[in-house]
N, C-alpha and C positions, 0 to 999 in steps of 0.2 A: 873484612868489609867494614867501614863503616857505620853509625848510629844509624845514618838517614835510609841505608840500602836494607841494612839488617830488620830496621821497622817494616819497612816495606814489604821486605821478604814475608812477615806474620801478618801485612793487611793494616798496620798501624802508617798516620803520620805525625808530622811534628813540626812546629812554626818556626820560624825564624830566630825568636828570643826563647823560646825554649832548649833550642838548638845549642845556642851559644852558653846556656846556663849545663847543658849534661854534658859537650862534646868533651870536656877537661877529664871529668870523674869516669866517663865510660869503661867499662873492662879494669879501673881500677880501685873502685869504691863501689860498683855496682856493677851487675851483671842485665844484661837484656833481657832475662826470667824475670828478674825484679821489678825492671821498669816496666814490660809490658803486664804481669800481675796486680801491677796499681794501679796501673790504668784498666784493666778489666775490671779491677773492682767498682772503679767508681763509671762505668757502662761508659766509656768514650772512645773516639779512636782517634783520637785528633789529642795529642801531646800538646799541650799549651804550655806559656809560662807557668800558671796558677797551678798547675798539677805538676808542674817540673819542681817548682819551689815546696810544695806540697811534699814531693818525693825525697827530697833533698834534708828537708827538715827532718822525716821519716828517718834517713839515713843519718842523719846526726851534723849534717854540711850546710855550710855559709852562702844561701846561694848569693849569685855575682846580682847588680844592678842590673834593672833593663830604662830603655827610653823611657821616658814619663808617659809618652802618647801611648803605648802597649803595655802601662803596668796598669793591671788591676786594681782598682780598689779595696781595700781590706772588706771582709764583711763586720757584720753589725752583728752581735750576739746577741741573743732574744732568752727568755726565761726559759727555763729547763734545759738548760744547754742546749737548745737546738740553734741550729743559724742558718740567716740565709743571705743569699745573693745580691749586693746590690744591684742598682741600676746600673752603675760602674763597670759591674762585671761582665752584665752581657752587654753594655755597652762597648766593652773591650771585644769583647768575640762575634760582635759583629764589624767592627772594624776589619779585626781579622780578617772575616769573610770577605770585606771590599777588596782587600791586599789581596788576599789569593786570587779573586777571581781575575782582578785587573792584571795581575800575571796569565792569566792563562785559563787555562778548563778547567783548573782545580778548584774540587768541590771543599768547600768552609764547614770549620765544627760548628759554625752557626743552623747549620742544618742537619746536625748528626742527633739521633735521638741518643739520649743521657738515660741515666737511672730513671727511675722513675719517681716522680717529687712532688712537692705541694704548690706550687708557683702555677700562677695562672697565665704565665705569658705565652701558650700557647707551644705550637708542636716548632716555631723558629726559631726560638735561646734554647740554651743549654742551662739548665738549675742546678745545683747540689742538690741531696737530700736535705730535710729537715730534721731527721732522726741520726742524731751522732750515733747510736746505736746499729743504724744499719752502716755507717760508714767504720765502725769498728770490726763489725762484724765481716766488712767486705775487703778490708785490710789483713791478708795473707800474711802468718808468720813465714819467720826465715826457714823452718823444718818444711813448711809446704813446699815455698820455692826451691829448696832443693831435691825435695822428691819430686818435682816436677821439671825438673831444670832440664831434662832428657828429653819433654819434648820441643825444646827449643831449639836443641842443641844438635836432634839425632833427625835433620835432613827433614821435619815435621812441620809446617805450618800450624799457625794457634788460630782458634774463631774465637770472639770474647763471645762470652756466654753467661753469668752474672744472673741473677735471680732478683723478683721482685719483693723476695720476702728478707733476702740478703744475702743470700747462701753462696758460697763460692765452691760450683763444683769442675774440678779436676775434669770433670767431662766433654768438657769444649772441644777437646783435639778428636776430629773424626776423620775415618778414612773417608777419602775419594769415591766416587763413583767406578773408576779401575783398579781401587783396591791399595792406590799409593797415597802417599803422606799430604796430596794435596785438599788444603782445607777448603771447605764449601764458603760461601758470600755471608758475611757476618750477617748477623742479626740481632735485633731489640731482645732482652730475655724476658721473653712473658711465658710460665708454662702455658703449652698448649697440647691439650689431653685428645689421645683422640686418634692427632695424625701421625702420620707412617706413611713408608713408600721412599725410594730415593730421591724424589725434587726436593721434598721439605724431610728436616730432619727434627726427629723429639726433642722438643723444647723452643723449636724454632719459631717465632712468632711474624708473622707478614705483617704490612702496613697498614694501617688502617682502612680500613672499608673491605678488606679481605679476606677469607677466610682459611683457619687452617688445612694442611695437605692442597692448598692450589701451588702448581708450579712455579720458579722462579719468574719463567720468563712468563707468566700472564697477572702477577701480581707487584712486584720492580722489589725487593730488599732493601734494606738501607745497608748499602757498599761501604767499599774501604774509604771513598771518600765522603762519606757522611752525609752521601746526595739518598733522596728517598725515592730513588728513580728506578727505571729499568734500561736507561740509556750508557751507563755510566759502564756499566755490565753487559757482556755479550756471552753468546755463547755458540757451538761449536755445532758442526753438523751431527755430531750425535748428539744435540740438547747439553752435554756439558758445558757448566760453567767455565767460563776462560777469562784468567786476572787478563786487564788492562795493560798496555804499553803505559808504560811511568818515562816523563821524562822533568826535566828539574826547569825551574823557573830562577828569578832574580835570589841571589844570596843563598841558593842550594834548594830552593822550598823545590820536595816532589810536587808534581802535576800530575795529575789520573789523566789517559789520552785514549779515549778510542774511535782510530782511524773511521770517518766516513765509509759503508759500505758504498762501494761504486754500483749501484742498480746496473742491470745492461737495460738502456732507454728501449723501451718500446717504439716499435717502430709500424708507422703507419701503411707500410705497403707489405707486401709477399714476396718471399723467395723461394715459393712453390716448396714448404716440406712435404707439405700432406698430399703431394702428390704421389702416390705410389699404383705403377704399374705392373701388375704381375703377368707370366704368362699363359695365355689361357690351356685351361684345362683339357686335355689329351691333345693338346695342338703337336703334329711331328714337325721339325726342322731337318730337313734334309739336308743343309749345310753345316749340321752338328756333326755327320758321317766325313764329310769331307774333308780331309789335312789341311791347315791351313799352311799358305806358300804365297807369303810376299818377304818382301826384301827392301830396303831403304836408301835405292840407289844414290840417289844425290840428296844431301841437305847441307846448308852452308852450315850448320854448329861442326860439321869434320869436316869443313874446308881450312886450312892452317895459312894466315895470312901474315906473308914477311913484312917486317917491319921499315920502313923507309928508311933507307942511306943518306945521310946528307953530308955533305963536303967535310964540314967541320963543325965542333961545338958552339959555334959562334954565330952559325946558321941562324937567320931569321924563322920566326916562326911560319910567315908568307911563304919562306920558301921552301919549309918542309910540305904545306900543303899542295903546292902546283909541282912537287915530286910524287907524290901519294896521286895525284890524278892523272900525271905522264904516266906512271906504271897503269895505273888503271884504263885508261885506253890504248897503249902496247899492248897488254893483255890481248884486250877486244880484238887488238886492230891481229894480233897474233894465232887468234884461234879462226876469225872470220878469217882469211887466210888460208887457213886448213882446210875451213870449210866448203870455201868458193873454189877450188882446186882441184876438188874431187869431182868440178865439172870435167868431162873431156872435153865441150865444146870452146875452155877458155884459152888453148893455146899456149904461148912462150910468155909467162909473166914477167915482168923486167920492174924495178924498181925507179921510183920516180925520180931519184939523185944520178940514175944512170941511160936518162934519154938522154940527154945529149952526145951517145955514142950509135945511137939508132938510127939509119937511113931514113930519109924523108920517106920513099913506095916503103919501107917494112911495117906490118902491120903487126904489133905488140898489146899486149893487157896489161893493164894498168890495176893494183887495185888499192882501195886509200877512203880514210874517212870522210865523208861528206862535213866540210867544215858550214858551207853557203849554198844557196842555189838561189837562182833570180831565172824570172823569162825572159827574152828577148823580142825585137822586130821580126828575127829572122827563128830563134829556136829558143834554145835554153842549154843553162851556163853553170857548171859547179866547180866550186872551189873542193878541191882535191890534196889528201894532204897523208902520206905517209910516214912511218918514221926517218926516212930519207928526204924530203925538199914536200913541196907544193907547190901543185899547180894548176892551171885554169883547163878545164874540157867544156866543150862546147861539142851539141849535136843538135842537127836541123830539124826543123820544126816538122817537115816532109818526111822524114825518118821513122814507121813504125814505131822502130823503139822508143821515140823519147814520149810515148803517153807515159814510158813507166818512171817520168819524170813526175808525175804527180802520188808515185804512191812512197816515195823516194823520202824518209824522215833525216831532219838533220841532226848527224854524229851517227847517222848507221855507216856499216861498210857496204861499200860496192862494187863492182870490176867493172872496168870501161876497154872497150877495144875497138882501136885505130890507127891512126898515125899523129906521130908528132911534127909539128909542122917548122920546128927549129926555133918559132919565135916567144915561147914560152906557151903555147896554147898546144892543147892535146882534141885533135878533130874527134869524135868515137862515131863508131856505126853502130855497136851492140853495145848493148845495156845488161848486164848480169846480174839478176838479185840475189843472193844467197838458196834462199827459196829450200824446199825438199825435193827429195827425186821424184817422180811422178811413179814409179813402180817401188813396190817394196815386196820381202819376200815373206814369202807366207808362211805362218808359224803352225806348229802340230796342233792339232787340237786337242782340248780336254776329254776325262775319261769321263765325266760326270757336268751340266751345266752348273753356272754359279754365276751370283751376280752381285754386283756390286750397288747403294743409291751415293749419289753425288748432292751434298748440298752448299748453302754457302749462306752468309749475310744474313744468318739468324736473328739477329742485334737485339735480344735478352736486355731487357733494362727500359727500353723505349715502350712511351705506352701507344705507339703504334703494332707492337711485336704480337703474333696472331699466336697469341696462346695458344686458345683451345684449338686451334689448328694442328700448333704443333705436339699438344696432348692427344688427339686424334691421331695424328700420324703414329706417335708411340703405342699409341692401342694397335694401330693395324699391323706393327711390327709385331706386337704382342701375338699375334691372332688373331683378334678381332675383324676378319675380314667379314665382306660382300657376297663372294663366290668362290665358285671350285677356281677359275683364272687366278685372283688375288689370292689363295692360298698356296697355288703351286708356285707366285712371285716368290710370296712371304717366306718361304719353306727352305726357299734358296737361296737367299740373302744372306753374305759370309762379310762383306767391308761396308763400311760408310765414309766417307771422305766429306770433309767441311771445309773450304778453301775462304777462312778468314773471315773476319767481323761477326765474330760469335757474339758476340754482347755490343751493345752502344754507344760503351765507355763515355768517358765525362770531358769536355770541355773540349771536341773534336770542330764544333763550328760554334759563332755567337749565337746563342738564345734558344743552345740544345738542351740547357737545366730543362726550360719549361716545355720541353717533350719527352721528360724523362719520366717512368714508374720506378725507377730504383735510380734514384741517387748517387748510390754509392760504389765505385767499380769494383769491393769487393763484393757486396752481394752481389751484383752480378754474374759476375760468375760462380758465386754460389750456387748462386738460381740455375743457370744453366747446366751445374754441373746435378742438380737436384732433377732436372729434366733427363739430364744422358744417363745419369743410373738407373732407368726402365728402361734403356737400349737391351735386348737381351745379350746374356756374356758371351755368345759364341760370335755374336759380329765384332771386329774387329773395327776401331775410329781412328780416323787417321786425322788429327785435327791442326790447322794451320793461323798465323794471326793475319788481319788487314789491320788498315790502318785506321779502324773504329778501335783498335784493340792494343793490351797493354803489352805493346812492342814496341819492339824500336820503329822510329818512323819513317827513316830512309829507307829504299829497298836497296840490297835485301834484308828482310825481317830475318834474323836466324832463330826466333823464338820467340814464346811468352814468356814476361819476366815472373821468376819464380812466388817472389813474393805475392802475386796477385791470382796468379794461377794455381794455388797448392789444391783446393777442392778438384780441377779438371784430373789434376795428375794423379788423385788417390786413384780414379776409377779404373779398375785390372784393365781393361778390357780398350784402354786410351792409348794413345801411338800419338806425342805431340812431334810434329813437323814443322819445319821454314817454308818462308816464303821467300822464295820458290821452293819447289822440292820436285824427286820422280819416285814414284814408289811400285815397284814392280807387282803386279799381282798376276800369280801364276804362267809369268815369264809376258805380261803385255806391259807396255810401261805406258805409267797416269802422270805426263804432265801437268802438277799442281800450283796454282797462282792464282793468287789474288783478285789481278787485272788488273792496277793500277794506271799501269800505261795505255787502256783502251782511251783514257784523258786524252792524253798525248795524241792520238792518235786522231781522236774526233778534231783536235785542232787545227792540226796541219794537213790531211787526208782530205779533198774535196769529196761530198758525199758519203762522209760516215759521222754516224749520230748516235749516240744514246740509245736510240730505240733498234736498233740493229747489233748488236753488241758481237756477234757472229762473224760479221766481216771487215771489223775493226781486229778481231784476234786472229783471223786470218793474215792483214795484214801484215802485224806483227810475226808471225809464222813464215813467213816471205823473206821479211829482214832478220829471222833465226835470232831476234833479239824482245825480251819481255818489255823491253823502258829505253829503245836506245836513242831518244831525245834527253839529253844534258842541261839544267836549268831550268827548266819549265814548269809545268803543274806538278810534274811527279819527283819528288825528290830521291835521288842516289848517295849513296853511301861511297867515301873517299877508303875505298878498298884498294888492295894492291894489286885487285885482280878481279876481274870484271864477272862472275858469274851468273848474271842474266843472259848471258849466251845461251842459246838452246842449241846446244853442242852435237846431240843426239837426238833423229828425227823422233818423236812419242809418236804411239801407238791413237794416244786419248791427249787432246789438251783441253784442261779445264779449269775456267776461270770464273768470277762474280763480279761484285763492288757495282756495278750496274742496277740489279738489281729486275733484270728483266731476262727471262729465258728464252733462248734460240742458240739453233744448233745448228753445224752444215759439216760435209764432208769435204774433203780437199786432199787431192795426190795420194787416198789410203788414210789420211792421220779425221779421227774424228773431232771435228771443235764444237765444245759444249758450254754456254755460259745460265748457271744453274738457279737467276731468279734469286729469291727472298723472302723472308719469313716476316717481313715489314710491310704495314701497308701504306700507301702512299703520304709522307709527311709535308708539312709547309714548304720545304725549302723544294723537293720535287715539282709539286704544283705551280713555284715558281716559274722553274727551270722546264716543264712539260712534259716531264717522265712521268709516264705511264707505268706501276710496276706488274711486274706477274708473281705474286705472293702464292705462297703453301703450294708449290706443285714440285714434287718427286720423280727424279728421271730413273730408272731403272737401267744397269746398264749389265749387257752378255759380257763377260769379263772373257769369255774366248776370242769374240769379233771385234771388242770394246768399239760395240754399237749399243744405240738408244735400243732397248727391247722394250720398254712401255713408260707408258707419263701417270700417277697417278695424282689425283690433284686433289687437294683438302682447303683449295680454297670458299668455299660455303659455308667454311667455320669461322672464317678470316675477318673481321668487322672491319667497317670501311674498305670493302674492295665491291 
């Protein structure tokens, strides 16, 4: 290494023009025992010219010229040999000081304390002694330096250490606090009798106004760089001291650097630590006896989606996208297909490129995207559009069927059956909706009851969010019940299901900052995940995103993104699912979603609203599709394959994002939309939603029917 590294290495620096007057003779007229010895002797740590030429003359050597503006003034010799310092001199080493600082952090020997002297200029210059005698006496022969040259030499850090009476003791080199070669944070050598103990070491003197045996870090040292501070110096989580990060300034000068501690900012809101739920004491769970038995029927993260073919590499970009959405409603139009078929009542299907081989009296089914639909004078009219042609159907107004022209969304499939009239128009009498069967077959039943709660639209973060509501609720899971009823619930409670908008994420509509308690969407789901660890561990969570949440925003969601979600996913006992998803529990299947498309639906649906949320999902349940409106409120995702089909009739379908609870049955399948954990914000009040906050549906996982509602809204503020 080095002059400038190897000082370093022992806690010493050194200027610029002194730099330039050793780096020649280094390692070959002197040794680094030497150079640091002299300078311990005369108490510095800061290598100047004045001590370089000092050293040099010692050694017998010519030192080189420096600038006129950084040479020293000679001193003045006074009677009895003594001398002192001119003004010149600490005029020079404050100079100094400006240099360094104005490079950098670097602390100036204008602030390192010196021997100790006659000079009254105070604890800011640096003096020589006035007694040649102590400076002879502080001046190391060549037999010391090399009986000492070994701790220089052998992996050891030096402290200067120096005496006030002039003594130069060999003693400086002390072990570490672990026992290794690293030297403690230099100090002024003043004995100090008395103390002991590993912060301060015998002989070690603290700075003024403090007293021996106090710690490094409650009285500051005068450091390597000759600052009389305790900033300059840091230290370690076990209280040891730890050198500085050095790095070099203009023309090589080291710089002492130590990194800014980054505080973590206090923050003015909660992310609920302190809340801790345990379970109460002798409470049984009789859902702890029972196996658990679900299964993860459908999520779109293992659905494997093929990549679009296009012509050629020359392909427009335009045209890979209106590929990606031809497959994607092929798909639709290929499963609803499947679905509608498995009516008996629909006949000889025929495709729409192959009427014009059909007799005018033959009556055929059609079936085909709903691209338009308009009323007429006489009925109503849809544009009909298969992967084969498209064409216009019309049915009269006088027909039964066409009321079910109003529940009819556009870009759902449909089956039409009539005749075609030759002129391009397809007459229909019947109207097919996908719909479910109206019978279903009845499944065994369990050996033991078990029950599932359903929740949803938690939105953690909003300071509308019914906390102690939902701290309440976690008590009741805990045990904390009312009655013998609520304990034999509680007892038997094995799943939870969250169907999206766990938290209230950031920047979802304009001017949700200023309805937020947590700012930040990762405490948020901190928080929330700070709530679900008093979930007890034998319930299983099945938890899903919406579109408050840090997911993708088109449906389908196949997930929360990792980076935002890591506290949900520590907790054992969490099951992260898509939206959509089916997740079997004990052979019933729980269609889960969001509801995004109840949007959609209240749009174009005459007579469904917000406040009905029940028979908006029904509808959807009818056309076997979650969102099958294209461009509208609710955004879809350019997949290769349409999986918001509801392929498989569910046992249970359950939805939110509404934000209000109502339930209803239909053909066997139960629909549940499970409310909110929010209470009514600005933008609702606008808009005249009413919500139904903190209420819990219990649900018989054998009939996957409502078995009871408990409700925690009385804790809920502003409801």
């Amino acid at each position: 290494m080095g002059l400038i590294e190897d000082l370093m290495a022992n806690r010493y620096l050194i200027t610029p023009s002194a730099y330039y007057l050793l780096v020649d003779s280094y390692k070959k007229d002197f040794t680094l025992a030497e150079l640091i010895k002299f300078a311990k002797a005369r108490g510095v740590f800061v290598i100047d010219s004045a001590i370089a030429k000092e050293f040099l003359e010692m050694k017998g050597g010519v030192p080189l010229e420096v600038p006129s503006l950084l040479e020293p003034q000679p001193s003045t010799e006074t009677g009895e040999g003594t001398s002192e310092d001119s003004g010149a001199v600490v005029g020079y080493r404050e100079e100094q000081s400006y240099s360094a600082n104005s490079a950098g952090d670097s602390a100036s020997s204008a602030e390192a304390s010196g021997v100790e002297g006659d000079s009254d200029d105070g604890p800011g210059t640096l003096i020589s002694t006035g007694n040649t005698e102590d400076v002879l006496l502080k001046t190391p022969s060549f037999s010391q330096l090399e009986q000492e040259e070994s701790h220089f030499f052998g992996g050891k850090s030096s402290i200067s250490t120096g005496t006030s009476s002039g003594d130069v003791s060999s003693e400086g080199f002390v072990e570490g606090v672990d026992g290794d070669s690293e030297a403690v944070l230099p100090v002024e050598d003043v004995e100090a009798e008395g103390s002991s103990g590993s912060d301060v070491l015998p002989g070690d003197n603290p700075l003024e106004g403090s007293s021996p045996g106090v710690p490094v870090a409650e009285t500051g040292y005068i450091n390597g760089n000759g600052y009389a501070d305790d900033e300059s110096y840091y230290s370690d989580e076990n209280g040891n001291g730890v050198r500085p990060k050095i790095v070099y300034g203009d023309y090589g000068v080291p710089i002492a650097y130590v990194g800014d501690e980054v505080l973590e900012e206090e923050k003015s809101y909660s992310v609920y630590r302190d809340i801790v739920i345990a379970p109460r004491e002798g409470f049984i769970y009789r859902a702890k006896e029972i196996p658990d038995d679900w299964e993860l029927v459908f999520d779109v993260k293992n659905v494997k989606f093929e990549v679009p073919k296009v012509k050629s590499a020359a392909s427009k970009e335009g045209e890979i996208i209106v590929k990606v959405y031809s497959d994607y409603f092929k798909s639709r139009l290929r499963k609803m297909r499947r679905i509608l078929r498995e009516n008996p009542e629909l006949g000889s299907v025929i495709d729409i490129g192959k009427l014009g081989y059909v007799g005018g009296d033959e009556e055929v089914t059609i079936i085909g995207l709903i691209n338009s639909k308009r009323e007429t004078a006489k009925g109503f009219m849809f544009e009909v559009e298969d992967s084969t042609g498209i064409i216009k159907v019309f049915i009269n107004r006088n027909n039964e069927e066409s009321r079910k022209f109003f529940q009819i969304m556009p870009d759902s499939v449909i089956a039409f059956r009539g005749r075609y009239s030759g002129r391009g128009i397809f007459f229909a009498n019947r109207i097919y909706l996908p719909d479910v069967p109206k019978f279903k077959r009845d499944k065994p039943p369990l050996e033991e009851k078990v029950y599932a709660i359903l929740l949803s639209d938690i939105h953690v973060g909003s300071n509308k969010f019914c906390e102690k509501a939902f701290e309440r609720f976690l008590e009741w899971l805990n045990g904390e019940v009312n009655n013998r009823a609520e304990e034999e619930l509680v007892s038997r409670i094995k799943y939870m299901i969250i169907a999206g908008d766990v938290v209230d994420g950031i920047g979802i509509y304009p001017g949700q900052y200023n309805e937020l308690a947590i700012p930040d969407i990762f405490d948020q789901y901190e928080a929330l995940a700070n709530f679900l660890r008093n979930v007890p561990d034998h319930i299983t969570m099945f938890i899903g995103p919406g579109n408050h949440d840090a997911a993708r925003t088109a449906l389908p969601q196949p997930g929360f993104y990792d980076e935002y979600t890591r506290p949900l996913k520590k907790l054992k006992n969490a099951v992260m699912i898509s939206n959509p998803a089916v997740v079997r529990l004990h052979g019933r299947d729980f269609l889960i979603a969001h509801g995004r498309g109840i949007e959609d639906v209240v749009s174009f649906i005459p007579n469904r609203s917000h406040h009905r949320p029940a028979e908006a999902m029904l509808d959807l349940l009818k056309l076997r599709h979650l969102a099958p409106t294209f461009g509208e409120k609710v955004p879809v995702a350019p997949d290769s394959e349409d999986t918001l089909v509801i392929e498989s009739v569910p046992d249970l379908f359950q939805a939110g994002h509404v934000h209000v609870m109502e339930y209803k049955m239909y053909n066997g399948v139960f629909l549940i939309n499970t409310g909110t954990w929010q209470a009514q914000t600005e933008f609702q009040k606008m808009v005249n939603i009413m919500p139904t906050p903190a209420r819990v549906p219990i649900i018989d996982v054998e009939t996957a029917r409502l078995r009871a509602v408990v409700r925690f809204d009385e804790y809920c503020e502003g409801v």
